[in-house]
TIFI-719585 format. One line per field, with one value per residue: x, y, z of N, C-alpha, C in turn; residue number from 1; residue in one letter. Coordinates in steps of 0.1 Angstrom, whole numbers. Example, Ala and Ser with C-alpha at 12.3 -4.5 7.8 and 13.67 -1.06 7.14 Angstrom:
# TIFI-719585
neast <- c(132, 128)
nnorth <- c(-57, -22)
nup <- c(78, 71)
caeast <- c(123, 137)
canorth <- c(-45, -11)
caup <- c(78, 71)
ceast <- c(132, 129)
cnorth <- c(-33, 0)
cup <- c(78, 79)
num <- c(1, 2)
residuo <- c(A, S)
This chain:
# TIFI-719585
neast <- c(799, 797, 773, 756, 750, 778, 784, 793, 815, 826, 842, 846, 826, 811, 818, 812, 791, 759, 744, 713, 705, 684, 694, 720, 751, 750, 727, 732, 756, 746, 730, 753, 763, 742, 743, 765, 764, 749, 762, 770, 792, 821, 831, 858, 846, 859, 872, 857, 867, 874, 864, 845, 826, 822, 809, 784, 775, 779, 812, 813, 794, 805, 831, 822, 809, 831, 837, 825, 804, 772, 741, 719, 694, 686, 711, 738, 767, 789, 824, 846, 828, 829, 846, 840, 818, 825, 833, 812, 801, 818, 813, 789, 799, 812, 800, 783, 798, 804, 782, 767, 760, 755, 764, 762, 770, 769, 730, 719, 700, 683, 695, 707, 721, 731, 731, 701, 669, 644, 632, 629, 635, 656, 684, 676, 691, 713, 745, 765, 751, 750, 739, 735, 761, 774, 762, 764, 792, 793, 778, 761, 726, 703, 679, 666, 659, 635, 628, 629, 612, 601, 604, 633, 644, 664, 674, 658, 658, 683, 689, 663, 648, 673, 691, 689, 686, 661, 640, 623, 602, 588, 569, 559, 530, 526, 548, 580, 600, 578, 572, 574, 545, 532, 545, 570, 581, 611, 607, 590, 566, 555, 531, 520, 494, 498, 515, 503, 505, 516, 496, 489, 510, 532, 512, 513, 541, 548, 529, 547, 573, 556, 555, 585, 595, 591, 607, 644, 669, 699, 710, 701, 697, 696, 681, 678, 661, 645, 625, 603, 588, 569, 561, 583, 602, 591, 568, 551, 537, 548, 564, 589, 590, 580, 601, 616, 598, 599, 625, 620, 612, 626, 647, 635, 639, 659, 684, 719, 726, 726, 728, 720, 722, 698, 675, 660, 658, 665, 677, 689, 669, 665, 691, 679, 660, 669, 688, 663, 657, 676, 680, 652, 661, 676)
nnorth <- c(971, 983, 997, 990, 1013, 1039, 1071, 1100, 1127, 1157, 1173, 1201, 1217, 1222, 1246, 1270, 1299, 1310, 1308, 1317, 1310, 1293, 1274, 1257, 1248, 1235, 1217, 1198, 1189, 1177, 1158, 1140, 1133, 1114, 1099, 1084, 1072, 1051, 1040, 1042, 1039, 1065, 1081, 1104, 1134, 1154, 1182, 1185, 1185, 1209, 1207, 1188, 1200, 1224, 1211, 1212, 1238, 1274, 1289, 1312, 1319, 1302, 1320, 1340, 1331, 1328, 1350, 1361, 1375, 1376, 1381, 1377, 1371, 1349, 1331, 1335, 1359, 1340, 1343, 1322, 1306, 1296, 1276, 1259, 1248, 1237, 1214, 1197, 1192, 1179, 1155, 1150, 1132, 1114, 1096, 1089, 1074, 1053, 1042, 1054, 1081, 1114, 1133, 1162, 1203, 1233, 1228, 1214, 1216, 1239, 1252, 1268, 1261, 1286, 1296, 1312, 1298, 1283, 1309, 1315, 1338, 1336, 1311, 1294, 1286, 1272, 1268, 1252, 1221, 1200, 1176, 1167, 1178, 1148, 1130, 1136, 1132, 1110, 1100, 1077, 1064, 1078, 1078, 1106, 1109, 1133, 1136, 1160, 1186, 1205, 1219, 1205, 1231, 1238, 1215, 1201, 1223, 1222, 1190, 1192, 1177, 1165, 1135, 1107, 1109, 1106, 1128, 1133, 1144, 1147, 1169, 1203, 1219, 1255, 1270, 1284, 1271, 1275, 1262, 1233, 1223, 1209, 1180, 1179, 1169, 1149, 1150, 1145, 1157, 1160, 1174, 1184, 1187, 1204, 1188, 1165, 1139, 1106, 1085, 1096, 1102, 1083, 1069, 1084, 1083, 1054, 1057, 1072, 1064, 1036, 1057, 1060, 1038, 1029, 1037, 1033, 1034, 1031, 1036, 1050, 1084, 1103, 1127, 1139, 1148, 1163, 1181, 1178, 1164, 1164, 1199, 1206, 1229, 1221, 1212, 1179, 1165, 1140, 1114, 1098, 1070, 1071, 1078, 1053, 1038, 1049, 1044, 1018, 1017, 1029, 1009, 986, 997, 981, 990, 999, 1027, 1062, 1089, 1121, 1150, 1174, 1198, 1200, 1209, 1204, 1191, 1167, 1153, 1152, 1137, 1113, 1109, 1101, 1082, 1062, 1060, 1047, 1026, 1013, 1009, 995)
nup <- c(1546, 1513, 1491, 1461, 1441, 1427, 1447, 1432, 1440, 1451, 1478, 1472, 1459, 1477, 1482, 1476, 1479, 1492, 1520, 1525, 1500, 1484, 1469, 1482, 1499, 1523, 1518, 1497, 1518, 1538, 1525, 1514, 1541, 1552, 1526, 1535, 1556, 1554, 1540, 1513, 1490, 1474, 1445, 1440, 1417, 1389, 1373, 1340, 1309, 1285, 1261, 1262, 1272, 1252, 1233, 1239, 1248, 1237, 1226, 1230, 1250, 1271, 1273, 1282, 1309, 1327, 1324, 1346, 1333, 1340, 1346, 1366, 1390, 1401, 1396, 1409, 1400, 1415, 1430, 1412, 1398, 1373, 1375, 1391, 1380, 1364, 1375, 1386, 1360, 1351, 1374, 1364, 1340, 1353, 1369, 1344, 1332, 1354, 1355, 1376, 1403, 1402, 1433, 1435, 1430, 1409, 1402, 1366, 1342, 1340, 1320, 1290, 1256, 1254, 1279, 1297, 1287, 1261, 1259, 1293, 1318, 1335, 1343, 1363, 1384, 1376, 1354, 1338, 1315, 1329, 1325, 1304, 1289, 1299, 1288, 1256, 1257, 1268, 1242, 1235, 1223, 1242, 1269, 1279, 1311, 1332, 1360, 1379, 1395, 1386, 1348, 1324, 1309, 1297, 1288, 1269, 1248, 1239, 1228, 1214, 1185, 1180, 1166, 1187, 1212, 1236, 1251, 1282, 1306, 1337, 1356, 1373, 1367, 1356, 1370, 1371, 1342, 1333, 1311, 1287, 1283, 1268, 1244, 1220, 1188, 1196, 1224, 1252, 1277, 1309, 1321, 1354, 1383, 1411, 1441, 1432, 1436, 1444, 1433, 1411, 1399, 1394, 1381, 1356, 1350, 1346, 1315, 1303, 1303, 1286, 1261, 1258, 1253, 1224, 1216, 1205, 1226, 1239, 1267, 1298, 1313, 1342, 1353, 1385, 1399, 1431, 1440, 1436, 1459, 1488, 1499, 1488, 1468, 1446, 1449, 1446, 1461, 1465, 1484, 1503, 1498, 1473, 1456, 1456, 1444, 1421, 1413, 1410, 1385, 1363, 1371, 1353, 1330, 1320, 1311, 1307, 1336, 1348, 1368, 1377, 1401, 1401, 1412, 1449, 1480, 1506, 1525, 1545, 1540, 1512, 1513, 1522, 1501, 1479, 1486, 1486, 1465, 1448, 1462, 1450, 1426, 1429)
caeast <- c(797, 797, 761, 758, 752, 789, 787, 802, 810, 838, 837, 850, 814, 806, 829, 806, 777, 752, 730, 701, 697, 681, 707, 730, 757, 744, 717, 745, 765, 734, 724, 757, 761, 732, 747, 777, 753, 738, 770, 778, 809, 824, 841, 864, 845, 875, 862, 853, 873, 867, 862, 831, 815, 816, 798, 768, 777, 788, 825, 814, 789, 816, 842, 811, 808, 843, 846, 817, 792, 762, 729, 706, 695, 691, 720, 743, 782, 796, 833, 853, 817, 832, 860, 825, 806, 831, 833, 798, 801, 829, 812, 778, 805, 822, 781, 777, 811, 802, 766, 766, 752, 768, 759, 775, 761, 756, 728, 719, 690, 677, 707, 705, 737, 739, 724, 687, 667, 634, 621, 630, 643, 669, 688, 672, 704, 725, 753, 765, 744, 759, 734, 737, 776, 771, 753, 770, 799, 792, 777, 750, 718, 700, 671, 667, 647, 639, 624, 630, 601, 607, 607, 647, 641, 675, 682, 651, 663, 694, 685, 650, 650, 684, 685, 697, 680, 645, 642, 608, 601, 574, 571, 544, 524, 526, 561, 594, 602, 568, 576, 571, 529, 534, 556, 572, 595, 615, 608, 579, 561, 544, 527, 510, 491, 506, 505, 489, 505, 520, 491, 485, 522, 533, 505, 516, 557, 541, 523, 556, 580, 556, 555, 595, 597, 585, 624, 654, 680, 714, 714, 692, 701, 683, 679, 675, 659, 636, 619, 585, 589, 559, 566, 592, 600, 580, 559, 541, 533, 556, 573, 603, 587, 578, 616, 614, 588, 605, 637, 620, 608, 637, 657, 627, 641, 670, 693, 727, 720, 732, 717, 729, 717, 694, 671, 659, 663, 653, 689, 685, 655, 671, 700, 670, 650, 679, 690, 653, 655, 686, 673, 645, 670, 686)
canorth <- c(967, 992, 994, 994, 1023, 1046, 1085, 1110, 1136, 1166, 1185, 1211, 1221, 1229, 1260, 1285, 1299, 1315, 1295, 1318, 1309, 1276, 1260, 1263, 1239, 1227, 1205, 1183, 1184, 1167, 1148, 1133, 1123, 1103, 1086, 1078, 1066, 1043, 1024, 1041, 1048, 1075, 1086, 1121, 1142, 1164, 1187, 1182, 1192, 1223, 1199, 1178, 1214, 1229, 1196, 1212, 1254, 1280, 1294, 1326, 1318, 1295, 1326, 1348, 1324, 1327, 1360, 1368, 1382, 1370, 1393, 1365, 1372, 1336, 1318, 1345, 1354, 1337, 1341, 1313, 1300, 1287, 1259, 1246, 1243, 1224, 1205, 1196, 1187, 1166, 1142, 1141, 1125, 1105, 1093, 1084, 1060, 1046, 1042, 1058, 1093, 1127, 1146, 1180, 1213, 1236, 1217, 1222, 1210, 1249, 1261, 1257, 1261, 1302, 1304, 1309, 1288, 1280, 1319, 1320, 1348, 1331, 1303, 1290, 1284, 1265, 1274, 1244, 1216, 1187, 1157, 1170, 1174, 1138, 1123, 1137, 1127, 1091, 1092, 1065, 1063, 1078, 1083, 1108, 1111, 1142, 1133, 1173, 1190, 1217, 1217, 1211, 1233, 1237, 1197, 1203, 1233, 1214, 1178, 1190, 1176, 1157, 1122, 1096, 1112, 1112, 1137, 1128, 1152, 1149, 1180, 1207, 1230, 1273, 1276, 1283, 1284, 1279, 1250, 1220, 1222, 1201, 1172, 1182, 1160, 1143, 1158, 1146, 1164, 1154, 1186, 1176, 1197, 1207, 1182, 1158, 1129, 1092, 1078, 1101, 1106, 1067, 1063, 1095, 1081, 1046, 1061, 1084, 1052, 1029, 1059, 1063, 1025, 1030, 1039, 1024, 1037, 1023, 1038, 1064, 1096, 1109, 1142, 1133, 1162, 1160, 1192, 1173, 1163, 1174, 1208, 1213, 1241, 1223, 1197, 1174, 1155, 1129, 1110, 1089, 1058, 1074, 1080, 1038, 1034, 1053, 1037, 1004, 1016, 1023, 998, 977, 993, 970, 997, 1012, 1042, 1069, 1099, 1133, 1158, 1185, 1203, 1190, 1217, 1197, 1186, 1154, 1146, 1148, 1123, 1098, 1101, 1092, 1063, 1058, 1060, 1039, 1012, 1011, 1008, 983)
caup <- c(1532, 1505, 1490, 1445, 1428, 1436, 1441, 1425, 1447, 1457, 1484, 1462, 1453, 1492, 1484, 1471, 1475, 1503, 1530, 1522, 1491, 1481, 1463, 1489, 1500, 1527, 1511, 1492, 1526, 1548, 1517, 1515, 1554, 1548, 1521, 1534, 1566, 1545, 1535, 1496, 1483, 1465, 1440, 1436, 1406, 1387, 1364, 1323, 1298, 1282, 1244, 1264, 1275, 1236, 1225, 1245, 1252, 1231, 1229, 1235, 1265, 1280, 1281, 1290, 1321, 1332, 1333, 1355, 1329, 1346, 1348, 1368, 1405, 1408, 1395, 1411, 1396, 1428, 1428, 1407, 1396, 1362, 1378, 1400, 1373, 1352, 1384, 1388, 1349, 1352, 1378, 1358, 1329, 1361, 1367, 1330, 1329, 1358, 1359, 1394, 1406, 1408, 1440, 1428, 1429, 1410, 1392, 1352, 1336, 1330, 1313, 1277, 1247, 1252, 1291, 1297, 1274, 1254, 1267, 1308, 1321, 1341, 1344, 1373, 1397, 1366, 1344, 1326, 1314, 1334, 1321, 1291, 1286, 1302, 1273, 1249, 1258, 1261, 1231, 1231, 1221, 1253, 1270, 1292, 1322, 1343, 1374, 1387, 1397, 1371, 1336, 1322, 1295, 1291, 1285, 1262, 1240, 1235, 1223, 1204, 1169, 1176, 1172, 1194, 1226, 1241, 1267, 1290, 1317, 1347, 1362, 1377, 1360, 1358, 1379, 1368, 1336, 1324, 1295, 1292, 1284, 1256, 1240, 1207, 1185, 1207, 1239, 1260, 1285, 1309, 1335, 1364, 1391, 1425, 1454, 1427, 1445, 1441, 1427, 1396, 1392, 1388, 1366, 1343, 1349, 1335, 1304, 1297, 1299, 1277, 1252, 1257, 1249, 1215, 1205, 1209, 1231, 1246, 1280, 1307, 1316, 1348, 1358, 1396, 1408, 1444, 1447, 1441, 1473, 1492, 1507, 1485, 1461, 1434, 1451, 1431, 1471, 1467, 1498, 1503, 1488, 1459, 1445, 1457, 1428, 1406, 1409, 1404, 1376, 1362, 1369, 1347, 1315, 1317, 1305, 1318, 1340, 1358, 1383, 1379, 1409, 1398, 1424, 1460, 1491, 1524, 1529, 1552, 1530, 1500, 1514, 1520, 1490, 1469, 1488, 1483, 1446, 1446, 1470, 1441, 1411, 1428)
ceast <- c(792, 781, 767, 762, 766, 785, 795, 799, 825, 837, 842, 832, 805, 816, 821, 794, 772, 745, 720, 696, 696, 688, 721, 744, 757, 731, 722, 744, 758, 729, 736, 762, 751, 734, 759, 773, 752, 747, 776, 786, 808, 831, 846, 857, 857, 863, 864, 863, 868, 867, 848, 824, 813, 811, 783, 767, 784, 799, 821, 804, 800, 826, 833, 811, 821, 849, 837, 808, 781, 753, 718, 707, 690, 697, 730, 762, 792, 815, 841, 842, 820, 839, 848, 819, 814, 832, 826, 792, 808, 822, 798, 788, 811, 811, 784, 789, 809, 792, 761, 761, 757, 759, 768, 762, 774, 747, 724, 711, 681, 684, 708, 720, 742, 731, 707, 680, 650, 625, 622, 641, 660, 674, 688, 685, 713, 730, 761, 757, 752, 751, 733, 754, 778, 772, 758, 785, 804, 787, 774, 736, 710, 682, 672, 653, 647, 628, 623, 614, 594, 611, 621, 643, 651, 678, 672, 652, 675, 696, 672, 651, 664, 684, 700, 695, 665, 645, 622, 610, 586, 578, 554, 540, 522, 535, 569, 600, 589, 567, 574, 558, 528, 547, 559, 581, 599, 615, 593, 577, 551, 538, 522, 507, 498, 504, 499, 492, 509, 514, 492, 498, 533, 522, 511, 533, 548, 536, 536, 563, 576, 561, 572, 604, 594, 599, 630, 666, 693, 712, 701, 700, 692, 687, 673, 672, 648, 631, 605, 583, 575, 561, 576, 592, 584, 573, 545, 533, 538, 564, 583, 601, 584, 590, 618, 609, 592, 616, 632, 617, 618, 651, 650, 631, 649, 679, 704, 721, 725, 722, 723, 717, 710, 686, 666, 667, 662, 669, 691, 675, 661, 678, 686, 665, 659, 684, 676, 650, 663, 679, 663, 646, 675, 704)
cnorth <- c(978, 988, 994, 1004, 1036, 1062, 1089, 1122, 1143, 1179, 1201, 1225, 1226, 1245, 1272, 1290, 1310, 1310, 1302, 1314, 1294, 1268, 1267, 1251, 1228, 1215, 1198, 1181, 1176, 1159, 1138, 1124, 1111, 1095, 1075, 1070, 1054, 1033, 1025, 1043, 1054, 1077, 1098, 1127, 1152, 1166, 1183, 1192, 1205, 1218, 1195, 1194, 1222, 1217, 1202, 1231, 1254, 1287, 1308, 1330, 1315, 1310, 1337, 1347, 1324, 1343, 1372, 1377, 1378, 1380, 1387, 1370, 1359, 1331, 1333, 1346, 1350, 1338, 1329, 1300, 1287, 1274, 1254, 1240, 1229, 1208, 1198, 1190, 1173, 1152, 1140, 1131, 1111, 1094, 1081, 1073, 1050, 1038, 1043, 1074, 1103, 1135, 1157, 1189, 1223, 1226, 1223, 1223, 1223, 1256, 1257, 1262, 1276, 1305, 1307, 1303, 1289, 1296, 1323, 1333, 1349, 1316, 1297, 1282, 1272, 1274, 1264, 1232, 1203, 1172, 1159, 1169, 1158, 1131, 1118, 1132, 1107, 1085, 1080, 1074, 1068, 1085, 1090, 1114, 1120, 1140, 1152, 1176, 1205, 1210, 1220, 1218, 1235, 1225, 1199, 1213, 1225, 1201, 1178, 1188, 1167, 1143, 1116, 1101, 1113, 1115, 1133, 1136, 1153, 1160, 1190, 1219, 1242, 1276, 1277, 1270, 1286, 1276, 1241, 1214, 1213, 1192, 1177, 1173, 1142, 1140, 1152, 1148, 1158, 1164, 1179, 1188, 1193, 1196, 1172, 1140, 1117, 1086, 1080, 1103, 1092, 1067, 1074, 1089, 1070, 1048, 1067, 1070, 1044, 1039, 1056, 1046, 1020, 1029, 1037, 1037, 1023, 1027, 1052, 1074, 1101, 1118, 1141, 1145, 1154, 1167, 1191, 1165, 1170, 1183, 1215, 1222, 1238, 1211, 1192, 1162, 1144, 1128, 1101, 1076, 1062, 1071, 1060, 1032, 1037, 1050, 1020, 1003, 1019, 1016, 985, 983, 988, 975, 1001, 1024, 1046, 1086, 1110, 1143, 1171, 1191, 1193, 1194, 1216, 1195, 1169, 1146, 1143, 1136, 1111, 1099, 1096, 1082, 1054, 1053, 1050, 1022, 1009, 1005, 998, 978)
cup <- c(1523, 1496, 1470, 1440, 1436, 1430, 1442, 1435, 1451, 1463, 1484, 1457, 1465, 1495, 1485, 1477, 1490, 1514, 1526, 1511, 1485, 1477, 1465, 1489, 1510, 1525, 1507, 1505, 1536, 1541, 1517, 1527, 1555, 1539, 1521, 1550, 1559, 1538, 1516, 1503, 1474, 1460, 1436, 1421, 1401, 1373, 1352, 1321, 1292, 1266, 1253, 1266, 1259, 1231, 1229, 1244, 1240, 1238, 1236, 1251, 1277, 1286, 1288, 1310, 1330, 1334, 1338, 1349, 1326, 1350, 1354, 1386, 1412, 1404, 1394, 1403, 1407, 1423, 1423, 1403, 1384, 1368, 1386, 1391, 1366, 1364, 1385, 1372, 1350, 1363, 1372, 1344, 1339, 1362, 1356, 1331, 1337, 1364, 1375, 1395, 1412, 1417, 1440, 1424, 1420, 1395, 1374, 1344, 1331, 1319, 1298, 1269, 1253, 1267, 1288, 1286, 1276, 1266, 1280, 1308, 1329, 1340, 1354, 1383, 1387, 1354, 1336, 1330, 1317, 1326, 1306, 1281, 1289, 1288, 1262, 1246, 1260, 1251, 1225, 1225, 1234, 1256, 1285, 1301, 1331, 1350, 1381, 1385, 1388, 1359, 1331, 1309, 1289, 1284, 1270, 1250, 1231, 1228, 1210, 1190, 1170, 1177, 1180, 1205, 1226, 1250, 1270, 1302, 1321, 1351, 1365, 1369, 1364, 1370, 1368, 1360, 1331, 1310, 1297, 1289, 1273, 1247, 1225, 1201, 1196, 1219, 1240, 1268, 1284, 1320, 1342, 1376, 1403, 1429, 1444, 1437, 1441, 1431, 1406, 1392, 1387, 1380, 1353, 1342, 1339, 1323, 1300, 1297, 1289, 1264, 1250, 1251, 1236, 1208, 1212, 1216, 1239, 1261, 1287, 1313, 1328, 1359, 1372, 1404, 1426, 1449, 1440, 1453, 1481, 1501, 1503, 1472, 1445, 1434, 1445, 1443, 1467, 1485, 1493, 1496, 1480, 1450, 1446, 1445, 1420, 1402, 1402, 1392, 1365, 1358, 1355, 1330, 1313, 1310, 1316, 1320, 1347, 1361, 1381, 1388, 1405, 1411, 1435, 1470, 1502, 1529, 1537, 1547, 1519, 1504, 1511, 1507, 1481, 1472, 1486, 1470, 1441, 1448, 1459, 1428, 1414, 1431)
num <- c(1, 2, 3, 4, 5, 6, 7, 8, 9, 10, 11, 12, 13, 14, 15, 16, 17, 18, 19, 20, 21, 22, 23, 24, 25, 26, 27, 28, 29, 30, 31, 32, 33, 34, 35, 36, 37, 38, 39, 40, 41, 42, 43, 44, 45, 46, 47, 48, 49, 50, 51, 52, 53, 54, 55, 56, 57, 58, 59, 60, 61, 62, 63, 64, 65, 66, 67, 68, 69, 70, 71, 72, 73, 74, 75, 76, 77, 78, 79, 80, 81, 82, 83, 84, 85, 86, 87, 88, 89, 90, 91, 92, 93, 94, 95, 96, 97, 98, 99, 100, 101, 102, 103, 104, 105, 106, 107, 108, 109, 110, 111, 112, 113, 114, 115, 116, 117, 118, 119, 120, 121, 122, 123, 124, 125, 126, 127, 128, 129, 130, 131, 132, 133, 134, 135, 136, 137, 138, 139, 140, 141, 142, 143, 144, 145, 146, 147, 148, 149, 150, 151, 152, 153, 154, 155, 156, 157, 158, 159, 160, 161, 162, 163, 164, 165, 166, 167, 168, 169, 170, 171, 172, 173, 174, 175, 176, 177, 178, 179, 180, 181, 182, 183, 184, 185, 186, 187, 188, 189, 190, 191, 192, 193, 194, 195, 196, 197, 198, 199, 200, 201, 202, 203, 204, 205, 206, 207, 208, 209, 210, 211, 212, 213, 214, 215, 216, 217, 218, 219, 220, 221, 222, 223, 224, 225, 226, 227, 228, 229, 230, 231, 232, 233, 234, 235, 236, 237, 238, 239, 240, 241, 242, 243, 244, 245, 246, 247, 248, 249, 250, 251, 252, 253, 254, 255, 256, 257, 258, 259, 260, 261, 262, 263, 264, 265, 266, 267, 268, 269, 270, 271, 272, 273, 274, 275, 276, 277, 278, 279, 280, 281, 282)
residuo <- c(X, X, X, X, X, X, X, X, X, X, X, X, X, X, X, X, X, X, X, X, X, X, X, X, X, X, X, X, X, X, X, X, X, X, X, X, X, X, X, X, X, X, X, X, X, X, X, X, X, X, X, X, X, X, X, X, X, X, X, X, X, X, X, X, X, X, X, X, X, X, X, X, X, X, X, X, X, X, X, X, X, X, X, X, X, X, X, X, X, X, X, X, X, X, X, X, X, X, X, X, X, X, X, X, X, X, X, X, X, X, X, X, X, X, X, X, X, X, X, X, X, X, X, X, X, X, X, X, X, X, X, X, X, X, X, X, X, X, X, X, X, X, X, X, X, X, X, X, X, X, X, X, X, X, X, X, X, X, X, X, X, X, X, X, X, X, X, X, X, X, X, X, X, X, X, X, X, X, X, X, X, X, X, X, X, X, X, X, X, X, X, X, X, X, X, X, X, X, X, X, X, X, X, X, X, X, X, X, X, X, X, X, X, X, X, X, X, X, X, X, X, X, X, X, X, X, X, X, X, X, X, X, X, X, X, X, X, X, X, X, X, X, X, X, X, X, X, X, X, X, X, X, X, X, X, X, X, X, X, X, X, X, X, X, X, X, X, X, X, X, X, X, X, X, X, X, X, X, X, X, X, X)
C-alpha cells in the first residue's frame, strides 16, 4: 500500500557530482531507498521551462549558468550542471502541483536572482532557486517555510518586500552565509544557537507560525532541509522525532503543501527524517 504524500524524484540527478563533497549523490540515493522501503510512490521530475526559471533568475545569469561561468569552490561548474538544475527545478514545480516532495539535488535556497545573494561569497552548493521557481509559478498566496539549518538567503533576497509570500526561516547562528540575524519586512528570522535542541526549537517554530498566522496565505512552501540534525553540517540537535513535530505542526495550518529538498548529508538518516516529517504532516 502506497503511503500519502508522492515523491518527486529522477534518477537523473544521481548523474553528477563527486562523493567527497557533501552534496553528493549518494545522500538522495540512500535517502530514497528508505523511502521507497517505507511504501511511497513516485513520481518522474522533467525539468522547468526556461519562462518559470526567468520569473525568479536573470537572463543573463541563466546563460551565465549554462555556459559554465561559475567562480564558486563550493557549488562547483560540474559538467552539464544547467539541464540538473532545471531538473531539480522542474520537480520542486512537480512538488507544488502535487502537494508532494521533490527529492532532487542540486538544492537552492542560497541562490538568489543573479547567483550568490544578500552578501555571501558563494552560493552554498545551489544554482537555481527550486522553491522559489516553485512558488512562483503556482502563483498563490504563499507561505514559506525553511526548516534548513542554514539561512535561505537566497529565497529571502528574492521575495523581500514582495507581496503574497512570507518567507519564515529557523536556522543556526554565525555559519554560512551569515544572514538571517533579523526579520525584515516580510521575511522572518528566526537564529538559534548550535545543538540548542527540540525543546527550544519547537517552541521558537510555534512562536514563528503564530506570528506567520497573522497573514493570509493560500498554500506552504517548505524548504525541507535536515542538516539541523544533530551532528549534521548545521546542527541545531535535532532527532528523528523532531521533523515528526514539525510535520505535525504543519499539517495544523490546514493549508495545501509541498516539500522541496534542500540540505541534509547523513544519507540513510536523511531517508528517515523525512518519512519522519511526513508521518507528522500526515
Amino acid at each position: 500500500m502506497l503511503l500519502g504524500t508522492r515523491i518527486v524524484f529522477s534518477r537523473r540527478c544521481l548523474e553528477y557530482g563527486v562523493q567527497y563533497h557533501p552534496e553528493n549523490s549518494a545522500r538522495v540515493a540512500e535517502a530514497y531507498d528508505v523511502l521507497r522501503d517505507h511504501g511511497y510512490g513516485f513520481t518522474e521530475s522533467e525539468p522547468a521551462e526556461e519562462d518559470a526559471l526567468l520569473r525568479i533568475h536573470g537572463k543573463e545569469y541563466l546563460e551565465g549558468l549554462k555556459d559554465g561561468e561559475i567562480e564558486d569552490p563550493d557549488t562547483p561548474d560540474y559538467e552539464g550542471i544547467y539541464e540538473y538544475a532545471r531538473i531539480a527545478a522542474g520537480g520542486a514545480i512537480a512538488a507544488a502541483e502535487s502537494n508532494g516532495f521533490s527529492l532532487m539535488r542540486p538544492p537552492g535556497h542560497h541562490v538568489g536572482k543573479n547567483g550568490s545573494a544578500l552578501g555571501a561569497s558563494t552560493r552554498g552548493f545551489c544554482y537555481l532557486n527550486n522553491i522559489a521557481i516553485a512558488v512562483r509559478h503556482l502563483g498563490k498566496s504563499t507561505l514559506i517555510l525553511d526548516i534548513d539549518g542554514h539561512h535561505g538567503n537566497g529565497t529571502q533576497e528574492i521575495f523581500l518586500n514582495k507581496d503574497g509570500v512570507v518567507y519564515v526561516s529557523l536556522h543556526r547562528h554565525y555559519i554560512y552565509p551569515g544572514t538571517g540575524e533579523r526579520s525584515t519586512a516580510n521575511c522572518f528570522n528566526y537564529p538559534l544557537d548550535g545543538d540548542c535542541g527540540q525543546e527550544v526549537y519547537l517552541r521558537t517554530l510555534d512562536k514563528a507560525l503564530r506570528e506567520a498566522g497573522k497573514h493570509d496565505f493560500e498554500c506552504v512552501a517548505v524548504s525541507a532541509g535536515f542538516d539541523s540534525h544533530s551532528g549534521d553540517l548545521a546542527s541545531l540537535g535535532l532527532a528523528e522525532e523532531s521533523y515528526y513535530e514539525i510535520g505535525r505542526r504543519i499539517a495544523s495550518l490546514e493549508r495545501p503543501s509541498f516539500f522541496v529538498l534542500e540540505g541534509g548529508y547523513s544519507g540513510k538518516q536523511l531517508g528517515r527524517d523525512i518519512v519522519s516529517l511526513l508521518k507528522g504532516f500526515g
